[in-house]
N, CA, C and O atoms as a GROMACS GRO file, in nm:
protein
  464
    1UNK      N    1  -0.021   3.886  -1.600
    1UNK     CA    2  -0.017   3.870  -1.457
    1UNK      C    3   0.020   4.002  -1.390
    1UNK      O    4  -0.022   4.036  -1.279
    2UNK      N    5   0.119   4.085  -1.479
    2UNK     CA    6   0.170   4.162  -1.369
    2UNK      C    7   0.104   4.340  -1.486
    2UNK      O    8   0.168   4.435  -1.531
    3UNK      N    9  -0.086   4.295  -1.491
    3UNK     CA   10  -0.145   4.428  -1.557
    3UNK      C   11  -0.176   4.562  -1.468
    3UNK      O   12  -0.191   4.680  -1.499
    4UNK      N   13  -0.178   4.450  -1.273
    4UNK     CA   14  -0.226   4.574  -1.198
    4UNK      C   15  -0.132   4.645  -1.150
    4UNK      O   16  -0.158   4.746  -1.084
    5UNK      N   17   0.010   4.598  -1.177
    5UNK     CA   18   0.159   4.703  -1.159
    5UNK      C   19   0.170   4.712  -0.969
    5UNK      O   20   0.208   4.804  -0.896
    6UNK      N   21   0.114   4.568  -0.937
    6UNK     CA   22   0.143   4.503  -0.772
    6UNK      C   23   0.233   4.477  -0.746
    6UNK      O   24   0.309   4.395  -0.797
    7UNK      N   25   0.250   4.570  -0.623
    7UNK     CA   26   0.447   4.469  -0.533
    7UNK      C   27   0.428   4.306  -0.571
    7UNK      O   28   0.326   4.245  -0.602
    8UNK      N   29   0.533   4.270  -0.560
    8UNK     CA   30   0.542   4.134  -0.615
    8UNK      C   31   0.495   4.031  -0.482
    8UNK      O   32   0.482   3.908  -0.483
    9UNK      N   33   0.484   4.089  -0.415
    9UNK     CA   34   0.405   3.984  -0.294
    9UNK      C   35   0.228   3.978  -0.350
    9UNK      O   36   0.146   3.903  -0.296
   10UNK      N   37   0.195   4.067  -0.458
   10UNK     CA   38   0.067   4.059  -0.430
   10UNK      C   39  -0.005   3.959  -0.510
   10UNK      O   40  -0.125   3.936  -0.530
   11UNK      N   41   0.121   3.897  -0.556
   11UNK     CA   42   0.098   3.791  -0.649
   11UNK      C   43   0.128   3.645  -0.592
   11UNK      O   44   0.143   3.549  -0.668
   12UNK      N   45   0.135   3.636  -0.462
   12UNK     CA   46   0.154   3.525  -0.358
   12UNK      C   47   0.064   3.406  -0.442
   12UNK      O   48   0.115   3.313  -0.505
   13UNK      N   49  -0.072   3.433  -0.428
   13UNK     CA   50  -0.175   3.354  -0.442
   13UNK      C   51  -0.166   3.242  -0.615
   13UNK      O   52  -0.212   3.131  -0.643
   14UNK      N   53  -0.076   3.352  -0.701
   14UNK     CA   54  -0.067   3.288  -0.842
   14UNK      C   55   0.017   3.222  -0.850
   14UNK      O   56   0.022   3.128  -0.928
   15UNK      N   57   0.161   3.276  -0.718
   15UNK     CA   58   0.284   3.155  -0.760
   15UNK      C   59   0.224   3.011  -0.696
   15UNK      O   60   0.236   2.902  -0.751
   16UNK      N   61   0.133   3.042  -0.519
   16UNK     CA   62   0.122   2.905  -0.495
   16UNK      C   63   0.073   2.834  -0.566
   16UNK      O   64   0.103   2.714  -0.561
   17UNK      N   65  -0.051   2.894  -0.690
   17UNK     CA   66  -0.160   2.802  -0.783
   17UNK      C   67  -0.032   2.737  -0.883
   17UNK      O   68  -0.031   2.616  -0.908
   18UNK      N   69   0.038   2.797  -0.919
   18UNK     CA   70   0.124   2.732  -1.035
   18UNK      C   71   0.248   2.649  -1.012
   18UNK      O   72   0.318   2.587  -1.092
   19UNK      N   73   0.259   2.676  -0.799
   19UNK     CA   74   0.314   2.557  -0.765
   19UNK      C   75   0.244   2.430  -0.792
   19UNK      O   76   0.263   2.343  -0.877
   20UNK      N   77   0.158   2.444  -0.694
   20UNK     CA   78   0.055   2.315  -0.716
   20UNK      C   79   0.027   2.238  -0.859
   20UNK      O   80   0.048   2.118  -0.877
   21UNK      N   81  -0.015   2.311  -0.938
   21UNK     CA   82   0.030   2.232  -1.079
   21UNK      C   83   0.168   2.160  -1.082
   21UNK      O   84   0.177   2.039  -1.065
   22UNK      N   85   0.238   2.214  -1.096
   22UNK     CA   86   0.347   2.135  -1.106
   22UNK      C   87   0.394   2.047  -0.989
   22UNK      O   88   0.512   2.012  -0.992
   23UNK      N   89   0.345   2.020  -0.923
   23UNK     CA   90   0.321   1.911  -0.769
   23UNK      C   91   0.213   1.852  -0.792
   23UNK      O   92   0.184   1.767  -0.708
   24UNK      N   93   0.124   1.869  -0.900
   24UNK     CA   94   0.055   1.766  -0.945
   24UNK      C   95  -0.046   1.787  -0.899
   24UNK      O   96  -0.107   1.685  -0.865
   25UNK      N   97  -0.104   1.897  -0.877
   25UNK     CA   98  -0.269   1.937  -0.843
   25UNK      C   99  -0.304   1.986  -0.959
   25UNK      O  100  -0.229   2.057  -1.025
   26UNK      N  101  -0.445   1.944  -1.001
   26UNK     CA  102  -0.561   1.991  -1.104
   26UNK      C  103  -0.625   2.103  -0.996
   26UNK      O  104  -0.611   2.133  -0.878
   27UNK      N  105  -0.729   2.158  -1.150
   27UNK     CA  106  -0.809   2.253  -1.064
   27UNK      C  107  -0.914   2.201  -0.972
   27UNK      O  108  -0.966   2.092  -0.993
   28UNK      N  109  -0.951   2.282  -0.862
   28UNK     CA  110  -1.035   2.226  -0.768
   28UNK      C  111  -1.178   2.196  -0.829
   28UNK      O  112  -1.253   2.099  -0.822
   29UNK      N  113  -1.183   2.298  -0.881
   29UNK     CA  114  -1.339   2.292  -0.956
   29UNK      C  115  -1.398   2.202  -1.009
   29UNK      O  116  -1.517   2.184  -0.981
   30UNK      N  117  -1.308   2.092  -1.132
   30UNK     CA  118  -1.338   2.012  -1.182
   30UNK      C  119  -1.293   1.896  -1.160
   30UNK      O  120  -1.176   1.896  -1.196
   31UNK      N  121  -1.328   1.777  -1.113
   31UNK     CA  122  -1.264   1.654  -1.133
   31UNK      C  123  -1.096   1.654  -1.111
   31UNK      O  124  -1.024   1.648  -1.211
   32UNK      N  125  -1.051   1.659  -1.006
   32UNK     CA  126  -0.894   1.660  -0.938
   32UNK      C  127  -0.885   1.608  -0.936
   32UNK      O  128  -0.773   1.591  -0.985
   33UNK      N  129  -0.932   1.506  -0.903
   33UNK     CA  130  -0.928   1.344  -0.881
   33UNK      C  131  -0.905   1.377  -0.723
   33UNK      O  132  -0.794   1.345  -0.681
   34UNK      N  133  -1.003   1.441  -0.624
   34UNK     CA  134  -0.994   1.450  -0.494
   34UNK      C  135  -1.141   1.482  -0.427
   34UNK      O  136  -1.212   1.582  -0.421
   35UNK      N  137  -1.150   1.347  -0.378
   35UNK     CA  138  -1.301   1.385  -0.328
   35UNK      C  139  -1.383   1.472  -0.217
   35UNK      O  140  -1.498   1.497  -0.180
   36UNK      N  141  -1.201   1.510  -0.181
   36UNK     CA  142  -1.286   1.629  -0.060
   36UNK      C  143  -1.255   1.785  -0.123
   36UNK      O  144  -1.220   1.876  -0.048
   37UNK      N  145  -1.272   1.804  -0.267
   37UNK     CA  146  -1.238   1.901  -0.334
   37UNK      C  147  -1.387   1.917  -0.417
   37UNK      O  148  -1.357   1.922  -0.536
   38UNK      N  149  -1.500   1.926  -0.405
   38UNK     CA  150  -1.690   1.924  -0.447
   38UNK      C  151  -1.654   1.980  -0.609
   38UNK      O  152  -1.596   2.088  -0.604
   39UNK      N  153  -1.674   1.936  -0.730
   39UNK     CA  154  -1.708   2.023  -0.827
   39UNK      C  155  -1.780   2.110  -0.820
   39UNK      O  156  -1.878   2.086  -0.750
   40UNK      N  157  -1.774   2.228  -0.873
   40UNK     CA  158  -1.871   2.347  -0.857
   40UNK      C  159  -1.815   2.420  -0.958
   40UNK      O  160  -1.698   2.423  -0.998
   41UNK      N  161  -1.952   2.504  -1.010
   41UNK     CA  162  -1.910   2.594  -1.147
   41UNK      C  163  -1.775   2.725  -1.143
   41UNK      O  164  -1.732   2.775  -1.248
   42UNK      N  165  -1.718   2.767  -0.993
   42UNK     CA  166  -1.636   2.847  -1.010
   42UNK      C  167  -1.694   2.980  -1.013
   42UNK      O  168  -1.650   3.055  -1.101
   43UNK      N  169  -1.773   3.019  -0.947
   43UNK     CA  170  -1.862   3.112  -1.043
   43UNK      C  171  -1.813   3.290  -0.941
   43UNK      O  172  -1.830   3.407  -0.974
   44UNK      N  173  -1.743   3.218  -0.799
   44UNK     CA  174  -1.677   3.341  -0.761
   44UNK      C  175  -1.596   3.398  -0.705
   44UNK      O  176  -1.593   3.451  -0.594
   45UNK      N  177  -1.523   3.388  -0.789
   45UNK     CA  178  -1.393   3.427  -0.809
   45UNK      C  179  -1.316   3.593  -0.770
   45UNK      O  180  -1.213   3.619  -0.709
   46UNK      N  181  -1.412   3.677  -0.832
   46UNK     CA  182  -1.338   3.805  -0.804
   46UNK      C  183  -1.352   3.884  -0.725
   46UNK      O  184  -1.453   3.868  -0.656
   47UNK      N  185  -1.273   3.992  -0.699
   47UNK     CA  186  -1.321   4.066  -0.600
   47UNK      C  187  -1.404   4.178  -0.639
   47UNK      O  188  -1.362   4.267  -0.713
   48UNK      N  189  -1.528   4.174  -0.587
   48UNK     CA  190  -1.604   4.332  -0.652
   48UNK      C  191  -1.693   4.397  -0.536
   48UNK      O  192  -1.711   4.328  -0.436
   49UNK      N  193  -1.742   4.503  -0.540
   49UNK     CA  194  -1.771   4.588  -0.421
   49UNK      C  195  -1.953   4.496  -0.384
   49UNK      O  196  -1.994   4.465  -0.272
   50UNK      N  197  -2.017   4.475  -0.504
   50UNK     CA  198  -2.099   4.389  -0.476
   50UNK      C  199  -2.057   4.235  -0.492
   50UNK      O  200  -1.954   4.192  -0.544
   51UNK      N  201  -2.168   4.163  -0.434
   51UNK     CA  202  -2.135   4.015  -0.433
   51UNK      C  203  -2.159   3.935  -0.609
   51UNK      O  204  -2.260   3.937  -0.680
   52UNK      N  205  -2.079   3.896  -0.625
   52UNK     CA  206  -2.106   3.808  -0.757
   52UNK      C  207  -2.169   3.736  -0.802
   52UNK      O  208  -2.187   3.710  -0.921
   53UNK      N  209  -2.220   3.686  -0.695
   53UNK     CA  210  -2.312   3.538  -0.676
   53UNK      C  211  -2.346   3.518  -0.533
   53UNK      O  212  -2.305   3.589  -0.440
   54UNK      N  213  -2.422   3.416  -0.523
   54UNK     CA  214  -2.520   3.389  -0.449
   54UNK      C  215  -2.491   3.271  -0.375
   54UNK      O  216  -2.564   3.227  -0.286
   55UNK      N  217  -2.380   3.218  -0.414
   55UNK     CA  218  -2.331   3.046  -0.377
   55UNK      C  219  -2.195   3.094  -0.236
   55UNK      O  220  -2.190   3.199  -0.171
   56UNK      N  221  -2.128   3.005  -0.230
   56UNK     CA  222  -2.044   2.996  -0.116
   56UNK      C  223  -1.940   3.033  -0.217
   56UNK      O  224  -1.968   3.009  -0.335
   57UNK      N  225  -1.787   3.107  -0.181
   57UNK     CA  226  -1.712   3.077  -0.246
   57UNK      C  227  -1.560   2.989  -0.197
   57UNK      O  228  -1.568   2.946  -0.082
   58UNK      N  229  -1.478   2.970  -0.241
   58UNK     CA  230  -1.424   2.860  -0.215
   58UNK      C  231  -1.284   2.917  -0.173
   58UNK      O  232  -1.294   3.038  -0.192
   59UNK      N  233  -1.181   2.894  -0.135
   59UNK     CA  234  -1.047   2.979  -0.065
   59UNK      C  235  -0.960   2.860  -0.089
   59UNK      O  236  -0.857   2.886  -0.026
   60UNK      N  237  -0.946   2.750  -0.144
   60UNK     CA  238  -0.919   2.647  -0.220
   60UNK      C  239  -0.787   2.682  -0.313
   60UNK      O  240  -0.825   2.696  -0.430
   61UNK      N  241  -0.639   2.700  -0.298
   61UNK     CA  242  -0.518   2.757  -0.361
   61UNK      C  243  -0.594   2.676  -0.533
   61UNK      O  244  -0.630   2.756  -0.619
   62UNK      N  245  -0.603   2.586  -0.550
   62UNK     CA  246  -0.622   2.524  -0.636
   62UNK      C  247  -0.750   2.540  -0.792
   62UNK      O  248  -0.767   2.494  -0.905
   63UNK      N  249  -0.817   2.649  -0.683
   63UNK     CA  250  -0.909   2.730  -0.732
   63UNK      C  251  -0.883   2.888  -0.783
   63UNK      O  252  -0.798   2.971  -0.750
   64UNK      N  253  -0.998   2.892  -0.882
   64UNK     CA  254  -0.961   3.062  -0.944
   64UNK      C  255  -1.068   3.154  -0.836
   64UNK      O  256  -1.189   3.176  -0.847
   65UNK      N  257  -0.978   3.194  -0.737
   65UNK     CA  258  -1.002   3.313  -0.580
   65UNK      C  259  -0.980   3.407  -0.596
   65UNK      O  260  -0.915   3.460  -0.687
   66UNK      N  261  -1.025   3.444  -0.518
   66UNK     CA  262  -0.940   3.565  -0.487
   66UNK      C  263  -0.853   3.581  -0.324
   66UNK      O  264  -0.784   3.676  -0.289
   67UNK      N  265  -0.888   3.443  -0.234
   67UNK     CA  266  -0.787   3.459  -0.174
   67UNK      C  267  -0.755   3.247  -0.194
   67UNK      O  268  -0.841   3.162  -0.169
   68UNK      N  269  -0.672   3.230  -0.223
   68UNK     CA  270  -0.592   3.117  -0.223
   68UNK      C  271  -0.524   3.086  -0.120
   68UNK      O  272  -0.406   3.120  -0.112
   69UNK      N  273  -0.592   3.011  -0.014
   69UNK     CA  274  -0.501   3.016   0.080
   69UNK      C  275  -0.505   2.852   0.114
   69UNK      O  276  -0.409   2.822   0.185
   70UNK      N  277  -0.592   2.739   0.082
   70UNK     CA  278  -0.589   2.645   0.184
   70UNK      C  279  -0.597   2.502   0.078
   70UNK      O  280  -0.612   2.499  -0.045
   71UNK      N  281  -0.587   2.433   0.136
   71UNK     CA  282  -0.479   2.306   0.058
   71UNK      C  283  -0.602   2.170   0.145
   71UNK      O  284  -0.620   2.178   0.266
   72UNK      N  285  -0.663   2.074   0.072
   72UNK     CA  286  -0.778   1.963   0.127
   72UNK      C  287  -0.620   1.847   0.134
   72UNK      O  288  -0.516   1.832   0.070
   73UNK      N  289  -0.702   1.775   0.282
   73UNK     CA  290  -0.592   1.662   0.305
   73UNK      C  291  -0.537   1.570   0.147
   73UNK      O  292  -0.420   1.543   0.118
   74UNK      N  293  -0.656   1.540   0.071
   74UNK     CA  294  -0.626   1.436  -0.040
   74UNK      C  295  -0.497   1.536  -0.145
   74UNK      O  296  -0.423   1.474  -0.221
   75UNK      N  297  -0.487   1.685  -0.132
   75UNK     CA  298  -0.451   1.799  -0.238
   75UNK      C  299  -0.292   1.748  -0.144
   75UNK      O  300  -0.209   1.678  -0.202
   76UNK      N  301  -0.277   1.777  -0.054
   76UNK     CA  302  -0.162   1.749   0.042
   76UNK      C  303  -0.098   1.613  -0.006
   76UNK      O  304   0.017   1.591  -0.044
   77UNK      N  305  -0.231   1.509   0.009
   77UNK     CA  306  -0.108   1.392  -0.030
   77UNK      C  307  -0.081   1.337  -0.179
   77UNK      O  308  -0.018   1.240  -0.221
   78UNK      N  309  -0.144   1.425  -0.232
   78UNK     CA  310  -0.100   1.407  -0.390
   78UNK      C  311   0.060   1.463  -0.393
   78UNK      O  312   0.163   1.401  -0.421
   79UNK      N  313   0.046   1.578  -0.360
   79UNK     CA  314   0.169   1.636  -0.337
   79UNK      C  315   0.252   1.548  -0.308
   79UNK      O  316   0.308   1.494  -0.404
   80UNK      N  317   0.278   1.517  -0.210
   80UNK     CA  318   0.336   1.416  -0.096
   80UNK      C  319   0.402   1.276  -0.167
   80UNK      O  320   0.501   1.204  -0.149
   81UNK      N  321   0.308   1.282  -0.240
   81UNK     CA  322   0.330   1.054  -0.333
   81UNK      C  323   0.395   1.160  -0.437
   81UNK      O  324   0.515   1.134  -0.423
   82UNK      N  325   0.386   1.279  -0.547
   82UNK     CA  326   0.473   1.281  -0.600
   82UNK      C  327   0.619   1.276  -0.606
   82UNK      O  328   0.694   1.214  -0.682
   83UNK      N  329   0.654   1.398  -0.452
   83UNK     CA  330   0.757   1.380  -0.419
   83UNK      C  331   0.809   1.257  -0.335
   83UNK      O  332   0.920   1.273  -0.283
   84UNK      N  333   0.757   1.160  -0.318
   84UNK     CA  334   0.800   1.033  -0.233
   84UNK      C  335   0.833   0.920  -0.368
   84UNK      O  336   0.887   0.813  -0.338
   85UNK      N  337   0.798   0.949  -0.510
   85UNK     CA  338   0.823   0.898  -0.633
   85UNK      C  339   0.939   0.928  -0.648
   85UNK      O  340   0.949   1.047  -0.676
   86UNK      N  341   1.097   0.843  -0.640
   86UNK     CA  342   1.180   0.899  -0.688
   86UNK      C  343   1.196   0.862  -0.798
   86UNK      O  344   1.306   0.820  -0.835
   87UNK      N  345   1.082   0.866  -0.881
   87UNK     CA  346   1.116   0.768  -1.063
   87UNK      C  347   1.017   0.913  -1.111
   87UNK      O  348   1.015   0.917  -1.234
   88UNK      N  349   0.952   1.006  -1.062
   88UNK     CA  350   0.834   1.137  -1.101
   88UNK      C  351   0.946   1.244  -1.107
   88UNK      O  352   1.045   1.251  -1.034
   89UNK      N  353   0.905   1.336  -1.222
   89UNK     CA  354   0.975   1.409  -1.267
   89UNK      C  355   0.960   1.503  -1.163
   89UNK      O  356   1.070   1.539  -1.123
   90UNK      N  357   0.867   1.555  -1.106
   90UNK     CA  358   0.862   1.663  -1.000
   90UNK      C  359   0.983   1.651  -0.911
   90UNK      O  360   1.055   1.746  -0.879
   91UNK      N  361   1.005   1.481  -0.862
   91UNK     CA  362   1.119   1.476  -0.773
   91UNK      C  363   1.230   1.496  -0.819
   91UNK      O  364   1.311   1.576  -0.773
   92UNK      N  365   1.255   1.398  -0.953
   92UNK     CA  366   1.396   1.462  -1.006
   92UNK      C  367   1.425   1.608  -1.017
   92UNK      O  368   1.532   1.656  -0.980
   93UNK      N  369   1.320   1.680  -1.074
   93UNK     CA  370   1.345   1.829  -1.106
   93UNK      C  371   1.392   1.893  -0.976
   93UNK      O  372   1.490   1.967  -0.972
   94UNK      N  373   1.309   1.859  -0.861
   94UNK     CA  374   1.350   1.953  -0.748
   94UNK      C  375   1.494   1.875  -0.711
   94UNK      O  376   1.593   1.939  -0.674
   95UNK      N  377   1.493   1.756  -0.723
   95UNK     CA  378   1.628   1.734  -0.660
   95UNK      C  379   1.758   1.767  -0.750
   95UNK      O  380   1.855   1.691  -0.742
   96UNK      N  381   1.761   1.857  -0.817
   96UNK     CA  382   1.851   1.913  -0.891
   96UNK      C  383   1.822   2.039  -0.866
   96UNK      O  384   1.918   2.114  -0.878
   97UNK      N  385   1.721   2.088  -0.836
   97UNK     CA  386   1.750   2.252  -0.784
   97UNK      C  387   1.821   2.264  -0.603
   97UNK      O  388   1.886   2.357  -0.555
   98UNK      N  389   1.768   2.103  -0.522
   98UNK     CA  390   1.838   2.152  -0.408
   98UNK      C  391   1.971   2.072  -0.420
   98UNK      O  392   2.064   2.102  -0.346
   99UNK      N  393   1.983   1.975  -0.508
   99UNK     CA  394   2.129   1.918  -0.512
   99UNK      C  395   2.179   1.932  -0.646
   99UNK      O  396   2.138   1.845  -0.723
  100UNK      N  397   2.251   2.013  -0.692
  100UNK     CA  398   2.257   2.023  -0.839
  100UNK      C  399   2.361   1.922  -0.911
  100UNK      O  400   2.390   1.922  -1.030
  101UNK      N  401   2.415   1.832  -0.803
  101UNK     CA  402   2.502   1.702  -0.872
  101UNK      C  403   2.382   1.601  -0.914
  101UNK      O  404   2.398   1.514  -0.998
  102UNK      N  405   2.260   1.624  -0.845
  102UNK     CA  406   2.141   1.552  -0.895
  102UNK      C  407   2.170   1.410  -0.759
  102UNK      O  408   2.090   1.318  -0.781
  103UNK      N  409   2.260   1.379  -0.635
  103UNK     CA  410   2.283   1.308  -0.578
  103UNK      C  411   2.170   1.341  -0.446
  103UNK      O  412   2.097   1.432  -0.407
  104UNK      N  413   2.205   1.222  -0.412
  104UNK     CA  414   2.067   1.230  -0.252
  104UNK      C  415   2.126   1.302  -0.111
  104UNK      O  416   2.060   1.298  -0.007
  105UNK      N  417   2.249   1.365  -0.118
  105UNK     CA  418   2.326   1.428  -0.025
  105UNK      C  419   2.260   1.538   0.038
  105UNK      O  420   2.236   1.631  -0.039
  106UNK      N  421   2.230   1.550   0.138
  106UNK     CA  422   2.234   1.762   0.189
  106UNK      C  423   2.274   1.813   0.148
  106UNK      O  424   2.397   1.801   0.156
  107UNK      N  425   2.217   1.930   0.055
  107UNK     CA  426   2.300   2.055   0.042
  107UNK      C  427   2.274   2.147   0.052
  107UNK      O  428   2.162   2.195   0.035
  108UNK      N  429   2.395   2.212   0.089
  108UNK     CA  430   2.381   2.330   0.192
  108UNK      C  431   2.429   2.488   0.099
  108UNK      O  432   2.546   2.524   0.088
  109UNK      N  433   2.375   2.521   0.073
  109UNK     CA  434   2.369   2.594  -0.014
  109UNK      C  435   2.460   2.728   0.017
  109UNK      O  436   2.399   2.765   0.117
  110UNK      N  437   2.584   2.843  -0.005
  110UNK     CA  438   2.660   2.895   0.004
  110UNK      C  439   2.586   3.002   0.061
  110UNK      O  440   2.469   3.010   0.022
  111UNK      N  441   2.628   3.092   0.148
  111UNK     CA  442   2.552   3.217   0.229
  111UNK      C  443   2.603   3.293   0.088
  111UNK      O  444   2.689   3.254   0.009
  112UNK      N  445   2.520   3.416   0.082
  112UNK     CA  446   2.535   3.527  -0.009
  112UNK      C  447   2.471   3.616   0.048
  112UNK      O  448   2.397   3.593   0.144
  113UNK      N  449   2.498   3.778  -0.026
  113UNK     CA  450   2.431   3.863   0.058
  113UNK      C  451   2.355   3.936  -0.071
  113UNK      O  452   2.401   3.956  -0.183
  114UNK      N  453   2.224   3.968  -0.019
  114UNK     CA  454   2.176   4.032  -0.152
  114UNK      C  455   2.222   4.154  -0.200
  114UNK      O  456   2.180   4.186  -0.312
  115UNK      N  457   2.307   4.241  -0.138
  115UNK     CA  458   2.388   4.353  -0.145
  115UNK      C  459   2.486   4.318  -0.280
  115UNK      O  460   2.550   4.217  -0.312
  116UNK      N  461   2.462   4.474  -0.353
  116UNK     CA  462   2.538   4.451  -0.464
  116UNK      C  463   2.620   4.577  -0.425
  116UNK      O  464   2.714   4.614  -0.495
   0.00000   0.00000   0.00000
């Protein structure tokens, strides 16, 4: 991931794809189980000074882009029913990173300063 030696923002597009997995999105390309997500071969993906192909390409986070930016209503509420599952591991997991007693309380997490 990190072969082109990019500020770490330039890798925006890979953390959102590997959010979404773990929030329970498949790839867009194939069978997501989301019908406003079209199968299609994937075919362009990279960035190059000429065009790759000849087809549309897709901007689909869920997809292999080159810009990842946009999320289909059905991709949203997959998301959504996982975390509204409080028996789905996605929910437990996060609710121990924002409540680490693992309880249903607010928490408010201690100010710190990034200054060392």
């Amino acid at each position: 991931m990190y072969e082109g030696h990019q500020p770490a923002w330039a890798y925006r597009g890979i953390l959102n794809h590997e959010a979404g997995h773990f929030l329970g999105l498949s790839h867009a390309f194939f069978r997501d189980g989301c019908d406003d997500t079209p199968e299609h071969g994937n075919p362009c993906w990279s960035r190059t000074a000429e065009a790759p192909c000849d087809t549309a390409a897709s901007n689909n986070m869920m997809d292999y882009n080159a810009l990842q930016n946009a999320l289909s209503p059905c991709q949203i509420g997959t998301m959504h029913a996982r975390m509204a599952d409080t028996n789905s591991y996605e929910r437990r997991f996060w609710s121990k990173l924002v409540h680490p007693s693992g309880g249903s309380r607010h928490y408010h997490p201690r100010h710190c300063s990034l200054e060392r």
